[in-house]
Backbone as a ProteinNet text record, in pm:
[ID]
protein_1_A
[PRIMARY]
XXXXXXXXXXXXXXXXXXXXXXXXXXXXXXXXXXXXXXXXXXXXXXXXXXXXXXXXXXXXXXXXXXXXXXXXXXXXXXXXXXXXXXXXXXXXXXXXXXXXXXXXXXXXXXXXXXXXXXXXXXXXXXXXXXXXXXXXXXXXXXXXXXXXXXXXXXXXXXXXXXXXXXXXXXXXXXXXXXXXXXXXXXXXXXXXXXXXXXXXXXXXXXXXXXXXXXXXXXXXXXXXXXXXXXXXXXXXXXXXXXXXXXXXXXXXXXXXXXXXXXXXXXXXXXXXXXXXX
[TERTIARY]
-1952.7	-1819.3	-1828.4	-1774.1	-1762.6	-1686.7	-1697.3	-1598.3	-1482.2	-1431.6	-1244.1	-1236.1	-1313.8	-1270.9	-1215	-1350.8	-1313.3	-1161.8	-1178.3	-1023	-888.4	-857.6	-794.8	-776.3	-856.9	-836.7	-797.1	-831.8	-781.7	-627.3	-593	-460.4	-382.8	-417.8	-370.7	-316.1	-408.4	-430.5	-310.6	-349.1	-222.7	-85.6	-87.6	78.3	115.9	20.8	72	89.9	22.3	34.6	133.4	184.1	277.8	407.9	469.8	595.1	548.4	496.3	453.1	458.1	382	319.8	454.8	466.8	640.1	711.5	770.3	827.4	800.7	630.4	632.7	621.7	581.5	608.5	772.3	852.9	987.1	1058.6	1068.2	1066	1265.7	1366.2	1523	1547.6	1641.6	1708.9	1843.6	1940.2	2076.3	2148.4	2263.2	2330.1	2483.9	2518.4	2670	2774	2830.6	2943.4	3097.6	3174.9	3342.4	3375.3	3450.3	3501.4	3552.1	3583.7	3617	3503.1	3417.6	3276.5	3217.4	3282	3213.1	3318.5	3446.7	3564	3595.3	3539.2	3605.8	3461.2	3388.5	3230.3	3127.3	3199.1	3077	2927.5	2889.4	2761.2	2680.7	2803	2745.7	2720.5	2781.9	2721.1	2590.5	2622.6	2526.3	2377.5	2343.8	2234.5	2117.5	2125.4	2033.3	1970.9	2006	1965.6	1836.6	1905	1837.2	1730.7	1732.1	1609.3	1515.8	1547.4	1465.5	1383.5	1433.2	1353.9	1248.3	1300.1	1195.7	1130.8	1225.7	1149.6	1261.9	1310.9	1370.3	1488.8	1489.6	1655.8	1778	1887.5	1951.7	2078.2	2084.4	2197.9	2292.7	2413.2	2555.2	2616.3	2630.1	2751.4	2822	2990.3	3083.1	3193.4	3276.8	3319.5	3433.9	3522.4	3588.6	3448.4	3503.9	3426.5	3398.5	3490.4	3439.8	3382.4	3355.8	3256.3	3139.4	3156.1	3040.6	2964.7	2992.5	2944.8	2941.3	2959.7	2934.2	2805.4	2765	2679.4	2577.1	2591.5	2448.7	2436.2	2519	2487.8	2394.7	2416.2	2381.4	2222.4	2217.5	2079.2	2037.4	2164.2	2208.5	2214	2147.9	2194.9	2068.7	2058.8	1971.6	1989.4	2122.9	2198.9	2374.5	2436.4	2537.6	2623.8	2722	2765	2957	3013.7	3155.4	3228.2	3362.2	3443	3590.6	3487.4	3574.6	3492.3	3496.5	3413.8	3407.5	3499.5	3513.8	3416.8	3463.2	3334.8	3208.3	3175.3	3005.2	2978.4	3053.3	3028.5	2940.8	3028.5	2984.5	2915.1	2902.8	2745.7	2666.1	2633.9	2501.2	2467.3	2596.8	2604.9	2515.8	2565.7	2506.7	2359.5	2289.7	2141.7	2137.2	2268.6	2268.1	2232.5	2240.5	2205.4	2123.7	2055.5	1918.8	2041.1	2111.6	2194.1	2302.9	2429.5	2525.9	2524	2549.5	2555.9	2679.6	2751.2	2866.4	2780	2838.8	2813.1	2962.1	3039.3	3167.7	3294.9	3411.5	3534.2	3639.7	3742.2	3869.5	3963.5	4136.7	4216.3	4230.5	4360.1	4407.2	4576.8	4683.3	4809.9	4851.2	4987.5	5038.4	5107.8	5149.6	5188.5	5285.1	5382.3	5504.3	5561.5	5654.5	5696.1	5772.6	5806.4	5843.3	5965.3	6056.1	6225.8	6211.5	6122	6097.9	6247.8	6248.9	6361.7	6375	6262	6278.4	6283.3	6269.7	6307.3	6200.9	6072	5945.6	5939.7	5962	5918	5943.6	5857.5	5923.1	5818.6	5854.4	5796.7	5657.4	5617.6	5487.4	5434.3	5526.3	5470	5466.7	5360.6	5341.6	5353.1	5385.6	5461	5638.6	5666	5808.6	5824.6	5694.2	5749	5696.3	5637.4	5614.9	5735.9	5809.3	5906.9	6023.5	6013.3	6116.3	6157.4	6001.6	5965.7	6021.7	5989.3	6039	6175.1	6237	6387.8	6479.9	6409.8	6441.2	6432.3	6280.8	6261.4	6181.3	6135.1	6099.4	5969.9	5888.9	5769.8	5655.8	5580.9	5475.9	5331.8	5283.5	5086.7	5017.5	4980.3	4833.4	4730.3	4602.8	4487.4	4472.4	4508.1	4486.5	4341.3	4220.3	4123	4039.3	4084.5	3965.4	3899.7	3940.5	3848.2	3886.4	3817.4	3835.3	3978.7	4033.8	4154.3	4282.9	4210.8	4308.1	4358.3	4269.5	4212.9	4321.6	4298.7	4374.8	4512.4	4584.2	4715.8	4750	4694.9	4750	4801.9	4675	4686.1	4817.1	4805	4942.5	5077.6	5074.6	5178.8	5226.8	5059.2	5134.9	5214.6	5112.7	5207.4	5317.7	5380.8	5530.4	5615.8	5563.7	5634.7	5670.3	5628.1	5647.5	5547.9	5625.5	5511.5	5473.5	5454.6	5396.9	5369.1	5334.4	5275.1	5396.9	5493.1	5643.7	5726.1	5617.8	5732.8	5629	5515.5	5422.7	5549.3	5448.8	5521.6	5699.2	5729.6	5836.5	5852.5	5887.5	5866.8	5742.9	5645.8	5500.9	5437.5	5353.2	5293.2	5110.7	5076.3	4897.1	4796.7	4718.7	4620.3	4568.8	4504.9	4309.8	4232.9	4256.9	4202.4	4101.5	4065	4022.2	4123.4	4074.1	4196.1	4218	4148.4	4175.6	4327.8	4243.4	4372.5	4478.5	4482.3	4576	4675.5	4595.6	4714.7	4751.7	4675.6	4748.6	4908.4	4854.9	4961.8	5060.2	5067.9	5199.9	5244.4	5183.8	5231.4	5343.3	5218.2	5318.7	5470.4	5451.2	5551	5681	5623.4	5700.7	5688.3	5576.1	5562.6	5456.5	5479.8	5405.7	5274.4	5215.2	5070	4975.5	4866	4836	4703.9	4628.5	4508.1	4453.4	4283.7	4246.2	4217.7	4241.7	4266.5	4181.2	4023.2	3906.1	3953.9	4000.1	4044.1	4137.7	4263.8	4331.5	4342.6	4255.4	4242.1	4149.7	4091	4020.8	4124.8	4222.3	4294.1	4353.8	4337.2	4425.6	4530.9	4615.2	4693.2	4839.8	4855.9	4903.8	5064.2	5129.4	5192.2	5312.5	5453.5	5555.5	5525.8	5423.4	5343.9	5352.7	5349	5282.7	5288.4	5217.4	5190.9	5288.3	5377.3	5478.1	5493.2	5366.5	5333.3	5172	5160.5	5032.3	5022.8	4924.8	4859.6	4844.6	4965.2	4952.3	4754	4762.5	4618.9	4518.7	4642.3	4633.8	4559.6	4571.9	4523.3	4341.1	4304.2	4157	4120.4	4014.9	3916.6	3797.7	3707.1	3548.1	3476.4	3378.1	3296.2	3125.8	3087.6	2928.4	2852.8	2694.7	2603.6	2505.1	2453.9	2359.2	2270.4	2132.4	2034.7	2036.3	2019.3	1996.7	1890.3	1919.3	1797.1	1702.3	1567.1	1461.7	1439.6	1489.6	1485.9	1578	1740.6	1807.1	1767.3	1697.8	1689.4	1510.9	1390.6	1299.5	1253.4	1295.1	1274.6	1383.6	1471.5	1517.4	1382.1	1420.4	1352.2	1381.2	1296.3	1353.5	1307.3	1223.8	1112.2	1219.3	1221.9	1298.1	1495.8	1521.1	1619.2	1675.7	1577.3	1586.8	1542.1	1499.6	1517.3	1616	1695	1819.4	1951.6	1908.4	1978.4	1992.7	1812.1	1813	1872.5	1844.6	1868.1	1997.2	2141.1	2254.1	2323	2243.7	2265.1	2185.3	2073.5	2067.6	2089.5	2041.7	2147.6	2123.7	2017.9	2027.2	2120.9	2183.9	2298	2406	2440.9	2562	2600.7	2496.8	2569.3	2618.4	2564.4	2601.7	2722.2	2737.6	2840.3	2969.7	2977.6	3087.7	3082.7	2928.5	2955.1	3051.6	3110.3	3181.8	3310.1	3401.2	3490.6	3547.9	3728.6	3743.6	3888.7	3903.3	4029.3	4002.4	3858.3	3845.3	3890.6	3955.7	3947.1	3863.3	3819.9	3719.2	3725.7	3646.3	3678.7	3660.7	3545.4	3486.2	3414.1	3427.7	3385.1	3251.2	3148.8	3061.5	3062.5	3012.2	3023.2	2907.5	2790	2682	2634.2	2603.5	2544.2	2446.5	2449.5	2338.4	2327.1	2412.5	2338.1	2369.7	2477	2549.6	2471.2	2381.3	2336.6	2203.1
2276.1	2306.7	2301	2417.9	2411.2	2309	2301.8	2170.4	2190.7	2336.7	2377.8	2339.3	2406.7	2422.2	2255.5	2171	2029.1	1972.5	2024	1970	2018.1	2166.7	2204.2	2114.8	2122.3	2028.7	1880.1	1804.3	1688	1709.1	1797.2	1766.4	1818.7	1918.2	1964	1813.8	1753.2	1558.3	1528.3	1526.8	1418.6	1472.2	1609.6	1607	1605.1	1615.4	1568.8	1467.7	1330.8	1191.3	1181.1	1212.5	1155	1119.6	1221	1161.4	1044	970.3	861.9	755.5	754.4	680.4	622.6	707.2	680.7	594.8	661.7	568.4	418.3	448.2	258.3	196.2	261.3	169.3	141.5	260.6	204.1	223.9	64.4	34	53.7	91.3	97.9	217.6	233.8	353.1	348.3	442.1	472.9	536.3	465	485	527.1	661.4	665.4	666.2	569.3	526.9	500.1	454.9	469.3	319.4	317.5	200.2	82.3	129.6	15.2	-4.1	34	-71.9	-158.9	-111.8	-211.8	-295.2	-310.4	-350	-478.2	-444.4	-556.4	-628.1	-631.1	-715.9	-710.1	-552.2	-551.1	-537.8	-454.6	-461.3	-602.1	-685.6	-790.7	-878.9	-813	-928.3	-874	-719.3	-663.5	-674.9	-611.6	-593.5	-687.9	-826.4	-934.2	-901.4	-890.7	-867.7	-766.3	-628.1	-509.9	-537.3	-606.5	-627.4	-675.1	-856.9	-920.5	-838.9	-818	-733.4	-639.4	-555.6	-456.7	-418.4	-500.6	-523.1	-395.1	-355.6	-253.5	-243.5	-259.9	-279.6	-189.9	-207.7	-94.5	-83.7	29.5	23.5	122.9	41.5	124.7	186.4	279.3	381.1	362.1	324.4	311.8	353.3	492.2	578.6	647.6	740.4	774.8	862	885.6	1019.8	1163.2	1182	1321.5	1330.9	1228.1	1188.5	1184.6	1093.4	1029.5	1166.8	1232.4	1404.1	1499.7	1483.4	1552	1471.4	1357.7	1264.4	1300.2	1309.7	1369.3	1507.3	1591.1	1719.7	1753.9	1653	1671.2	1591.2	1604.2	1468.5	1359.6	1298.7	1160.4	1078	1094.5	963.7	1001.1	874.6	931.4	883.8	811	839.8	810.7	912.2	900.9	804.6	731.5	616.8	653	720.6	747.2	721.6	785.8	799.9	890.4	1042.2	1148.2	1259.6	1242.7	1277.3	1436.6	1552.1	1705.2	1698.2	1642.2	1646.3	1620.4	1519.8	1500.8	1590.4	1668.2	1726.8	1859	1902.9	2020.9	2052.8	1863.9	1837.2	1885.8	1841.5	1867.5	1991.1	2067.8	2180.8	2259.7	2250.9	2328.3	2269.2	2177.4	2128.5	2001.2	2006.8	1867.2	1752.5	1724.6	1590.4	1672.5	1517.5	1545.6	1561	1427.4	1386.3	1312.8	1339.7	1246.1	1114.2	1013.7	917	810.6	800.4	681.3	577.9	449.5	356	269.3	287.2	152.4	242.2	170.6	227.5	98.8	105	12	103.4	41.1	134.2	150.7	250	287.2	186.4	145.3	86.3	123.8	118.8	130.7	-10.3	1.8	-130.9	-121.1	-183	-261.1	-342	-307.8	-427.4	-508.9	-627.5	-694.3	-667.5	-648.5	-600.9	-503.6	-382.2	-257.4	-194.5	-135.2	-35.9	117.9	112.5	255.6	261.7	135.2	84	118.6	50.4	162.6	33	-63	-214.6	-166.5	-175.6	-147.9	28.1	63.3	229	247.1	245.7	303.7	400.4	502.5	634.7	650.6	685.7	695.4	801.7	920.3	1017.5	998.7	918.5	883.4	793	688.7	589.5	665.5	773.9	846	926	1012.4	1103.5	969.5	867.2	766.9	735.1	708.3	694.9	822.1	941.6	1064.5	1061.9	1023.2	1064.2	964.6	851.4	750.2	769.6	852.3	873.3	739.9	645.9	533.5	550.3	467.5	495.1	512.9	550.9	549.4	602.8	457.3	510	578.2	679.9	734.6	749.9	729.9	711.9	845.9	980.2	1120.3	1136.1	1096.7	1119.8	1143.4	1212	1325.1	1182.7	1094	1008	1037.9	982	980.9	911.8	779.3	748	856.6	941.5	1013.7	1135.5	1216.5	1294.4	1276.9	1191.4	1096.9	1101.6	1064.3	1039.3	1175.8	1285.1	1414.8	1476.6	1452.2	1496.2	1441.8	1303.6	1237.5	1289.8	1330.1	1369.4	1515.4	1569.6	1727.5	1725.1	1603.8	1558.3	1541.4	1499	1476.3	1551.7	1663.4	1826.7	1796.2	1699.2	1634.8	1697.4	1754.3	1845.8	1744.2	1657.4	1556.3	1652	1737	1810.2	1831.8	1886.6	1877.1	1760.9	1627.2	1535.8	1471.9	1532.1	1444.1	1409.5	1262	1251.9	1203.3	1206.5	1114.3	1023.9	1038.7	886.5	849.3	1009.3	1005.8	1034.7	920.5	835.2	904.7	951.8	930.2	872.9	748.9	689.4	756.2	829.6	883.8	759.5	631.5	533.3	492.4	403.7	332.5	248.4	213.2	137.4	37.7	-79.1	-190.8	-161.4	-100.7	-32.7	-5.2	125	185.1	61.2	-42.6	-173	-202.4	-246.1	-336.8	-269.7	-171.9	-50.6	-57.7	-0.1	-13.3	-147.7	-331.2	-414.7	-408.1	-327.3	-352.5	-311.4	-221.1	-66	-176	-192.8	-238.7	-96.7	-38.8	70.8	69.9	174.1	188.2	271.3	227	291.3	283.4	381.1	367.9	296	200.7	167	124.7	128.5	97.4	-75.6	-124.2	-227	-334.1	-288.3	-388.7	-405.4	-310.5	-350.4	-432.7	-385.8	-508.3	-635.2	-634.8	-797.4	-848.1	-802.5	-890.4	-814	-786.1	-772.2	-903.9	-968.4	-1108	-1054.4	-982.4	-926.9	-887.6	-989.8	-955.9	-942.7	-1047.6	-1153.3	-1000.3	-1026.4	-971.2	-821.4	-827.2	-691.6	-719	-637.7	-665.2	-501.7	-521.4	-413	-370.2	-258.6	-205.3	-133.7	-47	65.6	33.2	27.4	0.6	68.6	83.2	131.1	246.5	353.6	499.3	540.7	590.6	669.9	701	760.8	911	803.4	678.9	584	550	597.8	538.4	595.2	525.5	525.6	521.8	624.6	600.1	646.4	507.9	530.2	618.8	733.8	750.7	769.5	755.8	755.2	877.8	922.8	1059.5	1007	1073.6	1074.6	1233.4	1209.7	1340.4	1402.1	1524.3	1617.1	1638.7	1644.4	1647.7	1816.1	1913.3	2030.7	2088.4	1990.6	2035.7	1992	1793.9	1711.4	1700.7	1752.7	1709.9	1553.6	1488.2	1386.9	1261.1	1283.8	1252.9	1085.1	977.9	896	868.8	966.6	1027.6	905	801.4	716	589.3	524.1	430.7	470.8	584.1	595.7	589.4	683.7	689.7	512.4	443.3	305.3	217.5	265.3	182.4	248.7	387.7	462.5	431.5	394.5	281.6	165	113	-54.8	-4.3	48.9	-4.6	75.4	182.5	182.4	130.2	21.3	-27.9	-165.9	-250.4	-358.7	-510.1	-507.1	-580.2	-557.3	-391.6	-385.8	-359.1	-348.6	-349.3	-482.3	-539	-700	-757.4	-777.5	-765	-732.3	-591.8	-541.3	-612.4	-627	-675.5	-847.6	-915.4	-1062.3	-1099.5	-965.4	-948.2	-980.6	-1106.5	-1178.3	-1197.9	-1222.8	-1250.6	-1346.8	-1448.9	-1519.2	-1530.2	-1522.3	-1508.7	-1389.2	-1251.8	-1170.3	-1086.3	-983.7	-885.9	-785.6	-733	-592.3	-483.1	-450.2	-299.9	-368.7	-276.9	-270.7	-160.6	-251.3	-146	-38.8	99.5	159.4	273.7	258.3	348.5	399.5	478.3	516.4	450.9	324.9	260.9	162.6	107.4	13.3	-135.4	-125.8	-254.6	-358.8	-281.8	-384.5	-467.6
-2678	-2734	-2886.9	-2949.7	-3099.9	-3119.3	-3274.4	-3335.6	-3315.4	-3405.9	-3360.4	-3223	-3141	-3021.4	-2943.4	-2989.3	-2978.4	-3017.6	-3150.8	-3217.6	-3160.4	-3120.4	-3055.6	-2921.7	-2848.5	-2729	-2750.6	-2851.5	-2886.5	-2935.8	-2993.2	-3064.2	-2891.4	-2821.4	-2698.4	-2588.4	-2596.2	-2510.7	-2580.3	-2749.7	-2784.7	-2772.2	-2757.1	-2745.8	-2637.7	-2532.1	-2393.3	-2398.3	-2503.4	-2394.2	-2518.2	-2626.5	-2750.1	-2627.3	-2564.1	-2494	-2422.4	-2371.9	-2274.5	-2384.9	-2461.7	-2540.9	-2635.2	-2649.4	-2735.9	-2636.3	-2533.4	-2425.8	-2411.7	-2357.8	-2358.8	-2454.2	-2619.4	-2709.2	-2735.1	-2724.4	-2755.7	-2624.8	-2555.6	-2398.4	-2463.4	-2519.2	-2420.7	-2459.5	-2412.8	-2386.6	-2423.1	-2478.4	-2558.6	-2442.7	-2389.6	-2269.2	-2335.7	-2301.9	-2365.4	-2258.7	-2274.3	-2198.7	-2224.9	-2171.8	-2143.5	-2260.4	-2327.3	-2407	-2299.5	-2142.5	-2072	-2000.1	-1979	-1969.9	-2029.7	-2195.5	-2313.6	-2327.5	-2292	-2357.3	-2237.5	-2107.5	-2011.6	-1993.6	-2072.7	-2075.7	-2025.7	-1890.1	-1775.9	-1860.6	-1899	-1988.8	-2024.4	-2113.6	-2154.3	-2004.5	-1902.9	-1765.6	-1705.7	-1723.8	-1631.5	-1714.6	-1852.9	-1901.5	-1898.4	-1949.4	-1918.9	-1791.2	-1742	-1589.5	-1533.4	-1619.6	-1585.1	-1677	-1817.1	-1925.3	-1880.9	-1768.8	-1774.1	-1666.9	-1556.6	-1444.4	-1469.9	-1596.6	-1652	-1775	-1830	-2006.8	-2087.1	-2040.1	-2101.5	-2152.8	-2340.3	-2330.3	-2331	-2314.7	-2321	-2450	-2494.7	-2600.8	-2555.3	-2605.2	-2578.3	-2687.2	-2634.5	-2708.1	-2707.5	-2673.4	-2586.3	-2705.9	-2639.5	-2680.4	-2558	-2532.5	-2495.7	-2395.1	-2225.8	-2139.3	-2199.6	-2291.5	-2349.4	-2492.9	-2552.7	-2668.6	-2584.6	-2509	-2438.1	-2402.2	-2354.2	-2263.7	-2409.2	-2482.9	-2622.4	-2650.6	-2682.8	-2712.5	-2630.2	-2527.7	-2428.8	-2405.9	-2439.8	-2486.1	-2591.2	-2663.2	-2832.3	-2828.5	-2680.8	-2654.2	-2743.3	-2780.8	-2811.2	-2758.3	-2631.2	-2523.3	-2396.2	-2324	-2186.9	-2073.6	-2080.4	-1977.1	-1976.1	-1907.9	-1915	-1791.7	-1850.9	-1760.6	-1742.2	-1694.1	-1721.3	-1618	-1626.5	-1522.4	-1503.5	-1518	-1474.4	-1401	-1279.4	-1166.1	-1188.5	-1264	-1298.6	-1370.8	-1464.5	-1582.8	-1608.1	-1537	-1445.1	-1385.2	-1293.7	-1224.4	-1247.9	-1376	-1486.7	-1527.2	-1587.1	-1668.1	-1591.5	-1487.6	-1408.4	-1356.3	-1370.5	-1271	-1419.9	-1514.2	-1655.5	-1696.8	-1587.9	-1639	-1704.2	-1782.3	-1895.2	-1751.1	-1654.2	-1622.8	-1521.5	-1449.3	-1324.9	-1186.6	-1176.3	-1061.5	-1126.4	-1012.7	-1031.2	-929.9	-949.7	-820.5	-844.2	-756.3	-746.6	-804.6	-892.6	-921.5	-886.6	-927.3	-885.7	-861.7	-860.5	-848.2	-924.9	-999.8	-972.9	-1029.3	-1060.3	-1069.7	-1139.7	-1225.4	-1341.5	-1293.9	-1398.6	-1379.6	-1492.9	-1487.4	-1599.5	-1626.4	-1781.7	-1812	-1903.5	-1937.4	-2030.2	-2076	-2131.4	-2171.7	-2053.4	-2050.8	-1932.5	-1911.2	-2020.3	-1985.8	-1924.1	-1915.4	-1822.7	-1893.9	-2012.2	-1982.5	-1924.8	-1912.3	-1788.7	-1668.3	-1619.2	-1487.6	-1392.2	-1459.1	-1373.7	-1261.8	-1296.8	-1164.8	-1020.1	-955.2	-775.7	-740.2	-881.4	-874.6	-813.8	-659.7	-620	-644.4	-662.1	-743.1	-828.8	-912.4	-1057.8	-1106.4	-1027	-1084	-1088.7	-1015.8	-1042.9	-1139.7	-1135.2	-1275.5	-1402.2	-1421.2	-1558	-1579.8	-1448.8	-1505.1	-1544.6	-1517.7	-1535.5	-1679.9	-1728.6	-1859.8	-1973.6	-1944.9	-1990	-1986.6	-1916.3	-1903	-2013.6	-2018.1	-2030	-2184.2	-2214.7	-2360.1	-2441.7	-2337.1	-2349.1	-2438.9	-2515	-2599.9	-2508.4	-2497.2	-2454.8	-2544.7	-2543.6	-2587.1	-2525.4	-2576.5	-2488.5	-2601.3	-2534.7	-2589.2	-2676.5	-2637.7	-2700.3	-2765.5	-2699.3	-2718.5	-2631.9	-2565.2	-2451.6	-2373.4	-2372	-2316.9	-2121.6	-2014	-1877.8	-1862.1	-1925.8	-1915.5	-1961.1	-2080.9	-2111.8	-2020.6	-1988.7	-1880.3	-1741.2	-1688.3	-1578.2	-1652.7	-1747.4	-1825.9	-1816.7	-1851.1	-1846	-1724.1	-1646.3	-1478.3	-1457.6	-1431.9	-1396.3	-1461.8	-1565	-1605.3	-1596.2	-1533.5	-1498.2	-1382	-1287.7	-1143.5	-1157.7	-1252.2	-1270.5	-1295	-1320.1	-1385.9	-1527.7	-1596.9	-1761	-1845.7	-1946.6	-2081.7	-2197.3	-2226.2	-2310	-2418.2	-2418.3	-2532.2	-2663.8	-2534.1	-2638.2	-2704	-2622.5	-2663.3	-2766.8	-2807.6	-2885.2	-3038.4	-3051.9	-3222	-3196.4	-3075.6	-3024.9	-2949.6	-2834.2	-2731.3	-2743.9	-2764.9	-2663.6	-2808.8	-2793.5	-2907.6	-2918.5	-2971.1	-2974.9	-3041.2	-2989.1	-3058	-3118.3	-3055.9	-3038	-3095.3	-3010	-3004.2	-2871.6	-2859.6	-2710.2	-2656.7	-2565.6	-2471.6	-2558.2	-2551.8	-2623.1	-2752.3	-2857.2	-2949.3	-2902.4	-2785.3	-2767.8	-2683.1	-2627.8	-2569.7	-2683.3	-2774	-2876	-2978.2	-2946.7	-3031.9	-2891.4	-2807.3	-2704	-2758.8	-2724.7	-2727.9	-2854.1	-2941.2	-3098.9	-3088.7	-3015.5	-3022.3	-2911.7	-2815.7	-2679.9	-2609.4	-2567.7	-2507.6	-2377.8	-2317.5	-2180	-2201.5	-2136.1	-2137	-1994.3	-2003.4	-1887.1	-1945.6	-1840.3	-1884.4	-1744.2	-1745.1	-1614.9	-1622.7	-1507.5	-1440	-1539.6	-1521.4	-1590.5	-1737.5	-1864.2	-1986.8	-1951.5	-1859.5	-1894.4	-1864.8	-1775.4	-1722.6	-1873.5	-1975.1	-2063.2	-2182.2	-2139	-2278.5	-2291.6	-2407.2	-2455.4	-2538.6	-2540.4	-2607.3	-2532.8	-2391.2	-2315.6	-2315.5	-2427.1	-2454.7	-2427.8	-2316.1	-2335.8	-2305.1	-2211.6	-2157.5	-2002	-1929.2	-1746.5	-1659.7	-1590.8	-1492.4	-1392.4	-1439.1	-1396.7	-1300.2	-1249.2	-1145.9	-1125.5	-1011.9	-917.7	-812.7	-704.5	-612.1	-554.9	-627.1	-577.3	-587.2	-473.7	-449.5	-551.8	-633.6	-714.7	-862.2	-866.9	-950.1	-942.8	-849.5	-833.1	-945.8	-966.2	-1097	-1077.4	-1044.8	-1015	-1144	-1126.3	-1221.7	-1140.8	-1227.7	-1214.8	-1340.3	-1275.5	-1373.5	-1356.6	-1452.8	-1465.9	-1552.2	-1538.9	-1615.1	-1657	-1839.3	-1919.2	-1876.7	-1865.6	-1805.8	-1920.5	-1935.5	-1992.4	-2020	-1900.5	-1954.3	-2036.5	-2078.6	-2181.5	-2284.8	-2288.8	-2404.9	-2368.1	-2431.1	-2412.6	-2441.5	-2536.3	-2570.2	-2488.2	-2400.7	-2292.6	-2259.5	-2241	-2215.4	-2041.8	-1995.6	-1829.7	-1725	-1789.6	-1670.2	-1707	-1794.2	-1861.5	-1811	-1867.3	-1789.1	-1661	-1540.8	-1467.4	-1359.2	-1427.9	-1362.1	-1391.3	-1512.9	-1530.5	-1410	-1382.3	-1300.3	-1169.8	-1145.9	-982.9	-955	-1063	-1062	-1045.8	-1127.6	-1106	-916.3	-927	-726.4	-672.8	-663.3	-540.6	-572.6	-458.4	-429.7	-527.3	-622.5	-745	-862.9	-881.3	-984	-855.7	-792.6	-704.4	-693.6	-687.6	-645.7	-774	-871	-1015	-1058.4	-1035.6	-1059.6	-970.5	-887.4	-713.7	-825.1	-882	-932.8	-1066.1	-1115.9	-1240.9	-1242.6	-1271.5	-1268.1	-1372	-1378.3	-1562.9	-1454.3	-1490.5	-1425.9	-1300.3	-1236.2	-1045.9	-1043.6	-1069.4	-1026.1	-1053.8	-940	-978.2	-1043.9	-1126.3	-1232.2	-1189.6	-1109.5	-1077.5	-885.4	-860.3	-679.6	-679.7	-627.2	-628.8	-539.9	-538.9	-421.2	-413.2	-457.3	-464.6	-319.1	-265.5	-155.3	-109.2	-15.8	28.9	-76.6	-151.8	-291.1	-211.9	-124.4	-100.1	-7.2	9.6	132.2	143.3
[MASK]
+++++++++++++++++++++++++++++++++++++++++++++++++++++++++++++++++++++++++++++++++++++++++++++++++++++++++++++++++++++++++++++++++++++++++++++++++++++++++++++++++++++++++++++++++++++++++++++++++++++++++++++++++++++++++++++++++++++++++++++++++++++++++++++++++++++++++++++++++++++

């Protein structure tokens, strides 16, 4: 073999093994996820866990569902962790992810002030306690940042035959905050907001606030996880990712997840296909 010819073939090796090599020297991975994963602590319970098992650490994004899906578009991220089941859905269908898979579920509620002047208390339907709110002209926060909670706030309110759009900048208030904020701003206000279950059980901001409308159906909240596809993002950390992807469906992050408590109550329910057992 000539010399070029040698050299050619050497630089050919190294750029095959450069992706590997990179990987296990820089063992975590950049996970973009929902502000109420980062906001009700699950992370800070779950991660130790997944590190010590595999050496691998993980960093959060934690941002609104449709930042988050911009962020791994932009192959900013290598795996996506959310909870608006259309929009995963998309992703993957367009290449951006490998697979979608259930990881947990809990609800969405709405909340107020405790005098309730829109009279939402008793209201099982949450399309009746939103048109309640509307009529009423009562304040209401919404997050207004594309996030999965927000997403859900719209739906619900198309359910109601209510145009929010017209009432922006009056009753109907817009962060384009995260949950956390967007509670603290209702509390400020004395306004209603919708938020899912896990922020508010670790919201301390509760004071002259409570959960006004609960259990309609139409409230579930599932969370899933995707790994960034390597043929949209080459540099995609696909081996490292894809084991943070295992661990949280099978039954070492399921149980984890089901062990996540704030007051004895539980935050998120695991529900991965086969993870539970």
């Amino acid at each position: 073999m000539t010399l070029w010819r040698y050299c050619l073939a050497l630089v050919a090796a190294l750029a095959l093994a450069l992706p590997q090599a990179t990987e296990a020297a820089e063992r975590y991975i950049t996970v973009a996820s929902t502000t109420s994963t980062e906001a009700s602590g699950l992370f800070e319970h779950l991660l130790p866990g997944f590190t010590e098992q595999t050496g691998i650490e993980v960093r959060v994004v934690a941002v609104g569902t449709g930042q988050a899906l911009k962020l791994a578009r932009s192959c900013d991220a290598d795996v996506l962790f959310v909870h608006h089941k259309p929009s995963e859905e998309i992703f993957v269908a367009e290449a951006f992810g490998v697979a979608r898979h259930d990881v947990m579920y809990n609800d969405f509620v709405v909340v107020g002030p405790e005098a309730d002047p829109a009279g939402l208390r008793g209201k099982g339907d949450v399309a009746e306690a939103l048109a309640a709110i509307a009529a009423a002209e009562a304040p209401f926060a919404s997050r207004g940042d594309d996030s999965g909670t927000h997403k859900k706030e719209r739906a619900l309110w198309a359910a109601a035959g209510i145009d929010v759009g017209a009432a922006s900048g009056t009753w109907y208030r817009e962060t384009g905050s995260g949950m956390g904020a967007t509670l603290n701003t209702a509390a400020a206000m004395g306004a209603y907001a919708l938020t899912d279950r896990g922020t508010w059980l670790a919201f301390r901001n509760k004071a002259g606030m409570a959960v006004l409308s609960e259990g309609d159906p139409r409230l579930f909240n599932q969370y899933g996880v995707i790994l960034v596809s390597e043929a949209k993002c080459p540099y995609t950390k696909s081996e490292s990712g894809q084991a943070f992807v295992d661990w949280l469906i099978a039954p070492a992050g399921q149980q984890a997840i089901a062990a996540f408590e704030l007051g004895g109550q539980q935050l998120f329910f695991p529900n991965a296909a086969g993870g539970g057992s």
